[in-house]
VOVEX-374416 format. One record per residue (C-alpha): residue number from 1; x, y, z. Coordinates in Angstrom, 2 decimals. Example, Ala and Ser with C-alpha at 12.3 -4.5 7.8 and 13.67 -1.06 7.14 Angstrom:
<1 <12.30 -4.50 7.80>>
<2 <13.67 -1.06 7.14>>
END
This chain:
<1 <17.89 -14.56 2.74>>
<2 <18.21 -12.55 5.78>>
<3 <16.13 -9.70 5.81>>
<4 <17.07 -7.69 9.18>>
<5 <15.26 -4.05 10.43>>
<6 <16.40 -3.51 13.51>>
<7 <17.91 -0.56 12.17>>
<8 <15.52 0.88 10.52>>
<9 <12.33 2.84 10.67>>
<10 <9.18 2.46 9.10>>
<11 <6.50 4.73 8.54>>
<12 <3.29 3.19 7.74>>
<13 <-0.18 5.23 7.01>>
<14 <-3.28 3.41 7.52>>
<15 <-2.12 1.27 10.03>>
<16 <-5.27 1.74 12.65>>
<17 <-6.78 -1.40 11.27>>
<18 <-7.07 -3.53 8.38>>
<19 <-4.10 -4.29 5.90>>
<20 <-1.74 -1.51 7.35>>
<21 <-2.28 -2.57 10.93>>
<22 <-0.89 -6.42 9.53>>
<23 <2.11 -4.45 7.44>>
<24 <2.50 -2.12 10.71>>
<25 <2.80 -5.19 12.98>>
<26 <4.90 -7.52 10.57>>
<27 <7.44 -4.85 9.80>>
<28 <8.27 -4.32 14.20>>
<29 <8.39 -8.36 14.13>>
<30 <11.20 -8.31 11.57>>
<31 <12.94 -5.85 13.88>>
<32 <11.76 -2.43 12.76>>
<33 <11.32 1.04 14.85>>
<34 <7.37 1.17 13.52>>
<35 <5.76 4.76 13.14>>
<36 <1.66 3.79 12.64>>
<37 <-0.18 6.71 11.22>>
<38 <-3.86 7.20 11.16>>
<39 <-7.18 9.56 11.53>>
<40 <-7.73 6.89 14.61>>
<41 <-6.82 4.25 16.40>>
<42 <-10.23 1.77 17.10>>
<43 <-7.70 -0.56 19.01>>
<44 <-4.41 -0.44 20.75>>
<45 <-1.29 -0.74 18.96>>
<46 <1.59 -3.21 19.74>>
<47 <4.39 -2.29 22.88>>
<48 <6.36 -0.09 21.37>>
<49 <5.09 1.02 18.16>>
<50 <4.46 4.66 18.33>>
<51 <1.20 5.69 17.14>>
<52 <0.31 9.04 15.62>>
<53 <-3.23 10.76 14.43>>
<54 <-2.63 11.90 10.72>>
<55 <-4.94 12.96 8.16>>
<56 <-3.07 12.20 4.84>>
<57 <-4.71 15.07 2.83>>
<58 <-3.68 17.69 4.96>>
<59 <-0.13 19.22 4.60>>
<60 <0.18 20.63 8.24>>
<61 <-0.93 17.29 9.84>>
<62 <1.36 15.45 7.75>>
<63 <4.35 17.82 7.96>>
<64 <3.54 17.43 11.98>>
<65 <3.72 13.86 12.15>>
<66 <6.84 13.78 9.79>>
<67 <8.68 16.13 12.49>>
<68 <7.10 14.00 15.05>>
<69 <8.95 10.96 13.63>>
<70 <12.09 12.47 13.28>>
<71 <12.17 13.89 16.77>>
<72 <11.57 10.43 17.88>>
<73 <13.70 8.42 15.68>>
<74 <16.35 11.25 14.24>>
<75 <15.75 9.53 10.34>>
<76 <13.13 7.67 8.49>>
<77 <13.98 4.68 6.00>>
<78 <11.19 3.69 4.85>>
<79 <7.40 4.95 4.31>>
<80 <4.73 2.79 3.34>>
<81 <1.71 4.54 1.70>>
<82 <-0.61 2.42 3.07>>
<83 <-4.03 4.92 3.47>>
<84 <-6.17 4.67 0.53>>
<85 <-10.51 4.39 0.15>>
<86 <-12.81 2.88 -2.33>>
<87 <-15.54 4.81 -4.09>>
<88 <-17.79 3.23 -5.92>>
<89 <-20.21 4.67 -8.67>>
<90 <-21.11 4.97 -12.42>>
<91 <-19.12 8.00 -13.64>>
<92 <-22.81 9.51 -14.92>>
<93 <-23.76 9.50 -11.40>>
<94 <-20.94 9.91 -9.22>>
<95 <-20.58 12.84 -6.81>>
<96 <-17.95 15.29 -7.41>>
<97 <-17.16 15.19 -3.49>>
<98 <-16.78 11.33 -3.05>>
<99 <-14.93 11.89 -6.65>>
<100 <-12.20 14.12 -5.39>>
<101 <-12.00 12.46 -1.99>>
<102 <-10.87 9.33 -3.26>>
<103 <-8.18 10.90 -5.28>>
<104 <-7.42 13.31 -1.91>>
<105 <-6.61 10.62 -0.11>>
<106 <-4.97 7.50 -2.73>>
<107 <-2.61 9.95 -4.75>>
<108 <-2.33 13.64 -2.79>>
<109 <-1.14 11.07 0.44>>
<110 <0.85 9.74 -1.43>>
<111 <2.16 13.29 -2.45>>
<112 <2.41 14.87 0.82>>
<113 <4.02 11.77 2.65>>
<114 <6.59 11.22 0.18>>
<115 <7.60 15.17 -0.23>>
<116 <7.27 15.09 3.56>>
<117 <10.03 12.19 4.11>>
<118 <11.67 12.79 0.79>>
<119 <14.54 15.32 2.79>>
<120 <15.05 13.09 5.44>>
<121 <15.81 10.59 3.19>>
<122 <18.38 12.89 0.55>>
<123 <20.12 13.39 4.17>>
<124 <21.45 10.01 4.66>>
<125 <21.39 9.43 0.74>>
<126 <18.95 6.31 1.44>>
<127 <15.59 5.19 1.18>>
<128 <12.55 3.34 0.43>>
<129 <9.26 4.78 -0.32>>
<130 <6.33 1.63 -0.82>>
<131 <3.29 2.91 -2.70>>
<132 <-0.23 1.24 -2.56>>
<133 <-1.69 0.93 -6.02>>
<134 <-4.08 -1.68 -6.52>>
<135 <-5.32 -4.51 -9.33>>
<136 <-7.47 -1.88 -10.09>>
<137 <-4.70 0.22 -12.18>>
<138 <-3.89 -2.68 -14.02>>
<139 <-7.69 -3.72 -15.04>>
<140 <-10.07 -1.45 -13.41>>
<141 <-13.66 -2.47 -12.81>>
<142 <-16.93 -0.87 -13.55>>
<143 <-18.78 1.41 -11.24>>
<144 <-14.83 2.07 -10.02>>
<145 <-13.52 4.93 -11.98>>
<146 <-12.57 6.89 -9.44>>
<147 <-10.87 3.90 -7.43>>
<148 <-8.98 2.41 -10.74>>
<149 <-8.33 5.90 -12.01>>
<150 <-6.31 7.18 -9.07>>
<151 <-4.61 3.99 -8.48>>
<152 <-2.97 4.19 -11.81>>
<153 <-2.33 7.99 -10.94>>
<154 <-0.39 6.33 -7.93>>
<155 <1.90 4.13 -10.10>>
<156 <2.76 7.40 -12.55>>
<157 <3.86 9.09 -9.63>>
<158 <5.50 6.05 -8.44>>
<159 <7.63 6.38 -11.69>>
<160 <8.34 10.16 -11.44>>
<161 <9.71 9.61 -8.35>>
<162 <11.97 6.74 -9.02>>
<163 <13.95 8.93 -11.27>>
<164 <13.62 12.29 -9.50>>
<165 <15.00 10.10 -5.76>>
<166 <17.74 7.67 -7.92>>
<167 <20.72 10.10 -7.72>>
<168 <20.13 9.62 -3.83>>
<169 <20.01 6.06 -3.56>>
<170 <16.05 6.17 -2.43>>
<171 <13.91 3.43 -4.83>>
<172 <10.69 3.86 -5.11>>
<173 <8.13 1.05 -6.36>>
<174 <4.06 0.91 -6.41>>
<175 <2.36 -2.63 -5.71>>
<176 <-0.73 -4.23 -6.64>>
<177 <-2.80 -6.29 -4.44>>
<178 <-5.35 -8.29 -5.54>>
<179 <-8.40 -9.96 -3.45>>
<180 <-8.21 -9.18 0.02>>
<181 <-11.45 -9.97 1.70>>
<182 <-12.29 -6.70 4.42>>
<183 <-15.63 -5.47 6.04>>
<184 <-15.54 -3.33 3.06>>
<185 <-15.80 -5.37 0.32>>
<186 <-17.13 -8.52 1.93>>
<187 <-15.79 -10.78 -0.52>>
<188 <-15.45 -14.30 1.84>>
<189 <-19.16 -13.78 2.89>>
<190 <-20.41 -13.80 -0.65>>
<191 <-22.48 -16.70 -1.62>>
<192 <-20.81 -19.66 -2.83>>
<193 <-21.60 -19.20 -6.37>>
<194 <-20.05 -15.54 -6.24>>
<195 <-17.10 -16.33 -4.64>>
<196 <-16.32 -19.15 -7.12>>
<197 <-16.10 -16.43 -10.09>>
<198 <-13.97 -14.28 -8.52>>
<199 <-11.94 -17.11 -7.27>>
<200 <-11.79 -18.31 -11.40>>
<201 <-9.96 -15.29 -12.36>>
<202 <-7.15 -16.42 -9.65>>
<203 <-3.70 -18.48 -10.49>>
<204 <-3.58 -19.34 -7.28>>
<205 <-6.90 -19.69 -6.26>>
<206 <-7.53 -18.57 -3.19>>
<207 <-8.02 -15.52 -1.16>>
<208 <-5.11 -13.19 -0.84>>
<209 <-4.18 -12.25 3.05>>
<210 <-2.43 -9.13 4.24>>
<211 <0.67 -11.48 4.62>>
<212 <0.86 -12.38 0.91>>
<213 <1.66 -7.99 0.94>>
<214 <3.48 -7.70 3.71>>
<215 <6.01 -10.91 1.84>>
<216 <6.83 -8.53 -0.55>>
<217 <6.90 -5.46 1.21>>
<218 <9.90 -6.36 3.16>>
<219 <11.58 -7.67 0.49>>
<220 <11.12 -4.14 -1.17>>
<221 <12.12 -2.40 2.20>>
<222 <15.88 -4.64 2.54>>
<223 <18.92 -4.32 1.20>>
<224 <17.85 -6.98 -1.22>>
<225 <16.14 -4.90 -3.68>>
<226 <18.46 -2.04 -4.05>>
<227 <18.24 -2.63 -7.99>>
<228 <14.38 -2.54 -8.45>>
<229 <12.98 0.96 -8.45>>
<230 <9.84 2.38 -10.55>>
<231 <8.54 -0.89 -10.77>>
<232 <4.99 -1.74 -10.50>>
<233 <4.39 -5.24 -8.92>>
<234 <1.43 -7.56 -9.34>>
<235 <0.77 -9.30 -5.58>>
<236 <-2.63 -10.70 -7.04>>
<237 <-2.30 -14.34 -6.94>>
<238 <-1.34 -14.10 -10.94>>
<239 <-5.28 -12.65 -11.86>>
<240 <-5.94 -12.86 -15.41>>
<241 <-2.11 -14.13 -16.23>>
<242 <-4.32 -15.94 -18.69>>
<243 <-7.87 -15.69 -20.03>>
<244 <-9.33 -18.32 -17.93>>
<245 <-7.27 -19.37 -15.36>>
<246 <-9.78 -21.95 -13.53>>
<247 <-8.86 -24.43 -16.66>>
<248 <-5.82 -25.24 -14.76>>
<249 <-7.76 -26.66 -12.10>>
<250 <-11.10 -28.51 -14.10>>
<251 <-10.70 -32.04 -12.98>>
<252 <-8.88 -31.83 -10.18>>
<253 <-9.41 -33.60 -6.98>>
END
């Protein structure tokens, strides 16, 4: 399968660093015009990716980089709603601030972005709009509400918008990442012992990379996928597919 961009462009928010940066940088690789959005930039971007400060809670900063990216590009194809943050906390004790600031950013981004390109993309009757959900709407953790809770508001709104975008040939689909290991969540410096029970709940049992997402991000983004809208897709490495999936690998080796 050939999947070409090179004439398209790609929004992508949360693309200083981390996972976005990799989605940011893999997307101009296969050919893409590459828009990275962010509250900053710790490093430079690649030649030729245009890099804008944009805080995804805030409609004027949003609408402003929207109109940036048109001026620049004259059409957007595809937006990536990269930008999310993890709060962690018992629900007894959790701050009503940290609270509302995770669903600020992972689900009223999501909002603005996709209202914001949602006209650019009725124009030319095309359009993909990539939403970052998370494991966590699927099973959610404890000491996670608010994370689990407004990644699952992310794939409802992924839905709503499928339907509301169809008649305009725009598809809209959430995805699920598993276990990425960050700064954040530290998971590959664990001890041993730790990392071997996460690892257990894993099909394929390993660590998931940025790559495994961007994979299926560009398959989402191409002509490919036309047919698959309002879809909800598990990128986890097949967690809990069954009850214990280390079984498969007792006695191998």
């Amino acid at each position: 399968m050939l999947i070409d961009f090179h004439t398209r462009v790609v929004v992508v928010s949360g693309a200083g660093r981390g996972i976005g940066r990799v989605i940011a940088e893999r997307f101009q690789r296969e050919g893409a015009s590459v828009v990275a959005l962010d509250l900053n930039f710790p490093d430079a971007m690649p030649n030729g990716m245009l890099a804008l400060e944009c805080d995804v809670t805030d409609e004027a900063s949003v609408a402003s980089s929207i109109a940036e990216v048109v001026d620049a590009h004259g059409r957007i194809d595809v937006l990536v709603n990269n930008a999310g943050i993890n709060v962690e906390g018992a629900v007894e004790t959790l701050d009503l601030a940290r609270w509302r600031a995770c669903f600020d950013v992972n689900v009223t981004g999501v909002f603005l972005l996709s209202k914001a390109v949602i006209p650019h993309m009725k124009e030319v009757r095309a359009g993909r709009i990539l939403n970052a959900a998370s494991f966590a709407a699927i099973i959610p953790s404890v000491n996670a509400a608010a994370y689990g809770a407004s990644k699952a508001a992310v794939v409802q709104l992924t839905r709503v918008l499928a339907s509301e975008l169809g008649p305009w040939g725009i598809t809209v689909n959430a995805y699920a990442p598993g276990m990425i290991p960050t700064v954040m969540n530290g998971f590959a410096s664990m001890p041993d012992e730790q990392q071997d029970r996460l690892l257990d709940t894993l099909s394929v049992r390993r660590w998931e990379e940025p790559d495994d997402v961007a994979d299926l991000l560009c398959f989402l983004a191409s002509d490919s996928a036309g047919y698959i809208t309002g879809a909800l897709i598990d990128v986890s490495g097949g967690k809990f597919a069954t009850q214990m999936p280390q079984r498969a690998y007792e006695g191998l080796g």
